[in-house]
Z-matrix of the N, CA and C atoms (Angstrom, degrees):
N
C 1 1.446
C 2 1.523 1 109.17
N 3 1.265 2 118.54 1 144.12
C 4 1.702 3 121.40 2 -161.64
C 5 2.074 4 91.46 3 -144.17
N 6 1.229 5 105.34 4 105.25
C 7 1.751 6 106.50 5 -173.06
C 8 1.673 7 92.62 6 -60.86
N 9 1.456 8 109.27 7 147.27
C 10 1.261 9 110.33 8 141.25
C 11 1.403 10 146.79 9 -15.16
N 12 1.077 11 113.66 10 -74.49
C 13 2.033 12 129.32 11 152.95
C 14 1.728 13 103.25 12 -34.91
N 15 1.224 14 96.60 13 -22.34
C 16 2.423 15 86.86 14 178.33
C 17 0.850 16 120.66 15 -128.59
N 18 1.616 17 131.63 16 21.23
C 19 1.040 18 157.30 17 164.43
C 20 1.672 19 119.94 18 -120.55
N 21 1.021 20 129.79 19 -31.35
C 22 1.148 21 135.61 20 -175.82
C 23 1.875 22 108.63 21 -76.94
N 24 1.089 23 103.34 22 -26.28
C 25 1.461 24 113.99 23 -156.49
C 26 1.953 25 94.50 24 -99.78
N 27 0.844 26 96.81 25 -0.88
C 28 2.269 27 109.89 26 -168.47
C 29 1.368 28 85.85 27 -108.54
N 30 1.979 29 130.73 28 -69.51
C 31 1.237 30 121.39 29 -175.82
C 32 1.423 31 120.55 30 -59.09
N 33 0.972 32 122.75 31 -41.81
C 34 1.928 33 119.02 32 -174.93
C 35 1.929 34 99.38 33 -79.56
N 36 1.132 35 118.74 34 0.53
C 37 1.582 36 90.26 35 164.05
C 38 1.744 37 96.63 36 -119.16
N 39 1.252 38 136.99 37 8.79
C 40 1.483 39 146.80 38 -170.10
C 41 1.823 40 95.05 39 -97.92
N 42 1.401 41 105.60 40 -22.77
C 43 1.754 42 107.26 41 -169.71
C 44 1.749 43 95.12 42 -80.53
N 45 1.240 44 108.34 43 -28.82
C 46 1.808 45 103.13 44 -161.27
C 47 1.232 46 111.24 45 -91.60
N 48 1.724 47 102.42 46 3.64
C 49 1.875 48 114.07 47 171.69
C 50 1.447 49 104.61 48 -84.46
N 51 1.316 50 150.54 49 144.15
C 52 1.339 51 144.19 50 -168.65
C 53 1.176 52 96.88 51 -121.36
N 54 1.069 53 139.26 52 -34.32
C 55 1.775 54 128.48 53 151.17
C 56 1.197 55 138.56 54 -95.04
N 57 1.757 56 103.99 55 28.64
C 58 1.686 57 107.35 56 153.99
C 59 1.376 58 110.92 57 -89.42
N 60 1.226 59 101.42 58 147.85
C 61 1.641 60 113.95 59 172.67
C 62 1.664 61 109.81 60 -135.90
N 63 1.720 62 85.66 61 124.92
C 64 1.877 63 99.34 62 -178.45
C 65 0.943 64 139.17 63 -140.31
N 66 1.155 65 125.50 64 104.24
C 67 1.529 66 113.38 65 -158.70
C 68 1.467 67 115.10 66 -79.16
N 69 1.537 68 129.43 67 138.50
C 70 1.266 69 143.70 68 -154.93
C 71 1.902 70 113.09 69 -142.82
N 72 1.399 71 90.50 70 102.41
C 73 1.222 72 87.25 71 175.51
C 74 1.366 73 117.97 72 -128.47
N 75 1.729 74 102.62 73 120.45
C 76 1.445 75 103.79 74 -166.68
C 77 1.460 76 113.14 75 -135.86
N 78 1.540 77 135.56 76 160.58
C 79 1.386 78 135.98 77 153.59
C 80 1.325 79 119.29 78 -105.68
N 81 1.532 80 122.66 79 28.42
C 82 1.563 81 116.86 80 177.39
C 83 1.629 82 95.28 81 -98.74
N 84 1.460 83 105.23 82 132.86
C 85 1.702 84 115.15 83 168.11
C 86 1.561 85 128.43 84 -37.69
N 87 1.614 86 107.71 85 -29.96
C 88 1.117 87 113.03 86 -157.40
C 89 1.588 88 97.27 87 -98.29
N 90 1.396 89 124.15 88 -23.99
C 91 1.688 90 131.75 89 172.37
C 92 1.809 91 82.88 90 -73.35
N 93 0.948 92 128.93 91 -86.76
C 94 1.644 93 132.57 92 -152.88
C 95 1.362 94 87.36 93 -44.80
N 96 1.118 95 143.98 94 -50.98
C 97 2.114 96 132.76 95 -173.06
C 98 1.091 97 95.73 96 -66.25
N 99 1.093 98 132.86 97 -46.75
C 100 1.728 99 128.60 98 -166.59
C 101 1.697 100 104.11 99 -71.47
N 102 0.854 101 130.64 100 -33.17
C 103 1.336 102 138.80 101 -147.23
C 104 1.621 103 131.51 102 -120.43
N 105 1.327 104 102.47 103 -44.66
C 106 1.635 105 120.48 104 162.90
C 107 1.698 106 114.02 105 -41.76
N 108 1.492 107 102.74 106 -66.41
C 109 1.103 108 116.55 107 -177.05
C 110 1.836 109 113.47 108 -23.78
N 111 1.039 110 104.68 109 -49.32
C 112 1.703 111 106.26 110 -144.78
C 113 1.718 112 97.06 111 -134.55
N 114 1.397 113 102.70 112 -20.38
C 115 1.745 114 100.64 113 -164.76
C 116 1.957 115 90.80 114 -121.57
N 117 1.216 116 95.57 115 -18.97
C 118 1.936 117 97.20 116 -166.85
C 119 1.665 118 117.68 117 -41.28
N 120 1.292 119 119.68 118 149.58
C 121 1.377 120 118.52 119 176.22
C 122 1.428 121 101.33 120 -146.00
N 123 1.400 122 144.26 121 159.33
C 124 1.379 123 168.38 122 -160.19
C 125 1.510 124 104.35 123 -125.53
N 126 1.157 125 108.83 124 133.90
C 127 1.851 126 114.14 125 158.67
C 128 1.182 127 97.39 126 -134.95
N 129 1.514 128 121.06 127 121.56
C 130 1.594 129 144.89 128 -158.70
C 131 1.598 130 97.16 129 -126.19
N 132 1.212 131 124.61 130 131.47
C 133 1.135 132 123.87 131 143.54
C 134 1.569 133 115.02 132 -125.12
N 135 1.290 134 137.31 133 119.75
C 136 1.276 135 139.37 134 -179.95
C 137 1.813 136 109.32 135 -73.52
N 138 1.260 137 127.76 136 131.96
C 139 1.283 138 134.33 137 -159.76
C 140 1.789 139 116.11 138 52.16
N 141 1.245 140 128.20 139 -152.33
C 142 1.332 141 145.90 140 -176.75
C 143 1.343 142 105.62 141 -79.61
N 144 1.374 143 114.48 142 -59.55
C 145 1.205 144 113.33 143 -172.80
C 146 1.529 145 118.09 144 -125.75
N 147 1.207 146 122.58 145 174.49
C 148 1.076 147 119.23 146 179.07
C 149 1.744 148 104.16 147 143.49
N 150 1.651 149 135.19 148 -161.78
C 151 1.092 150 132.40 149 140.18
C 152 1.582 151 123.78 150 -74.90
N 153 1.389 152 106.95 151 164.61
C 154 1.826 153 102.86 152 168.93
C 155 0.984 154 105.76 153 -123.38
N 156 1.585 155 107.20 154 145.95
C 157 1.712 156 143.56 155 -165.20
C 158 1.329 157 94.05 156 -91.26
N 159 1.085 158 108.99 157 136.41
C 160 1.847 159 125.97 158 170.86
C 161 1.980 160 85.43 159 -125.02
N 162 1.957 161 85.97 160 115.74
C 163 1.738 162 112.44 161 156.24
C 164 1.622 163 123.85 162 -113.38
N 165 1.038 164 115.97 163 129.53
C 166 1.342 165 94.10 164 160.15
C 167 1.338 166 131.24 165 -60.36
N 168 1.456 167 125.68 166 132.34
C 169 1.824 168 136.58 167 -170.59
C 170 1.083 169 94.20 168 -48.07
N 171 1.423 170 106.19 169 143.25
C 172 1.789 171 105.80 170 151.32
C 173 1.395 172 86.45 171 -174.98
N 174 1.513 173 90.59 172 130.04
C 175 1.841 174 116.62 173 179.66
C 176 1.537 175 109.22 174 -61.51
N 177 1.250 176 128.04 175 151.14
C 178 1.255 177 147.24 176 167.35
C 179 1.695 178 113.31 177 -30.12
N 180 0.933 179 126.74 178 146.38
C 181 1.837 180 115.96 179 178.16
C 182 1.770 181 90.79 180 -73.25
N 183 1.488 182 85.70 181 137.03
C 184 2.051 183 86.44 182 155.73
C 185 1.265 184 103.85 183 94.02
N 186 1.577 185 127.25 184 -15.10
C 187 1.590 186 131.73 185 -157.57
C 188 1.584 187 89.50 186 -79.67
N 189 1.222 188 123.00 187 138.83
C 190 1.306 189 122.16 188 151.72
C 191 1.766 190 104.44 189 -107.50
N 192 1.134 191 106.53 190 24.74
C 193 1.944 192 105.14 191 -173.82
C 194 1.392 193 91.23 192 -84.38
N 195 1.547 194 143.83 193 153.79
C 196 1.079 195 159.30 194 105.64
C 197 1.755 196 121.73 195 -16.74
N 198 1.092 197 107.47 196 106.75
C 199 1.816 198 124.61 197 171.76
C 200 1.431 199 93.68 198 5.89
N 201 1.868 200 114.49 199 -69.76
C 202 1.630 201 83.87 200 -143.44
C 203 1.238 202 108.28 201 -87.40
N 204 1.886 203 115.16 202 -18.27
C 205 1.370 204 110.93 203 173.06
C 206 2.029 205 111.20 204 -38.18
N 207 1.304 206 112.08 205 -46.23
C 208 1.359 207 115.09 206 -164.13
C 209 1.556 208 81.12 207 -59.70
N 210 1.218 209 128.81 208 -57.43
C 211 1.781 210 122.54 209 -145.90
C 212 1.560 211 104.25 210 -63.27
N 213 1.616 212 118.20 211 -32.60
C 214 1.338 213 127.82 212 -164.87
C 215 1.555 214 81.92 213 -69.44
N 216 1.461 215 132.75 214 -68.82
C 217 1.424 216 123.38 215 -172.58
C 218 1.268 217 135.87 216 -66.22
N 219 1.125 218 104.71 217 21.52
C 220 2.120 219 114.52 218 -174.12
C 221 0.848 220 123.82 219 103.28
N 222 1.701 221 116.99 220 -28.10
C 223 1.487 222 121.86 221 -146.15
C 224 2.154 223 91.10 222 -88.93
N 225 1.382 224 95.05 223 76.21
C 226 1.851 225 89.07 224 175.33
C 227 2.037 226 101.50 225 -124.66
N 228 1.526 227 101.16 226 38.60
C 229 1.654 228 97.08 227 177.98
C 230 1.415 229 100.52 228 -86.77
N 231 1.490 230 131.14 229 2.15
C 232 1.442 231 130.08 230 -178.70
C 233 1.351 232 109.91 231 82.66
N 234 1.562 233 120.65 232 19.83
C 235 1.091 234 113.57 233 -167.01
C 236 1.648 235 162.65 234 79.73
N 237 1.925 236 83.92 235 -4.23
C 238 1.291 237 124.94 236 174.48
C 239 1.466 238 123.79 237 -66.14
């Protein structure tokens, strides 16, 4: 577990590096708003089994909801 306050302050100066690469996996609202937008990715698997699809996120047309509101309500198919 990594609080907010020590994580937040590592990703927003790691975004203004253009050749860092990091993988970030989180369920706090305020990483998914910050982050979806521009950095977001999807892991889909259709039924139980199978492989999983990596999409890039992208909110619904027309949504004015915020990333994680959509994620809290289901809507995490990336928009597909």
């Amino acid at each position: 577990y990594v609080a907010l306050q020590e994580i937040q302050p590592l990703l927003l100066s790691l975004m203004d590096i253009p050749t860092v690469q990091l993988i970030v996996v989180s369920h706090h609202p305020e990483i998914i708003d910050l982050m979806a937008k521009d950095y977001g990715y999807v892991l889909a698997r259709e039924g139980d089994l199978g492989p999983v699809h990596v999409k890039r996120w992208q909110a619904p047309h027309g949504t004015m909801l915020p990333a994680s509101e959509l994620v809290a309500r289901g809507d995490v198919d990336g928009g597909a």
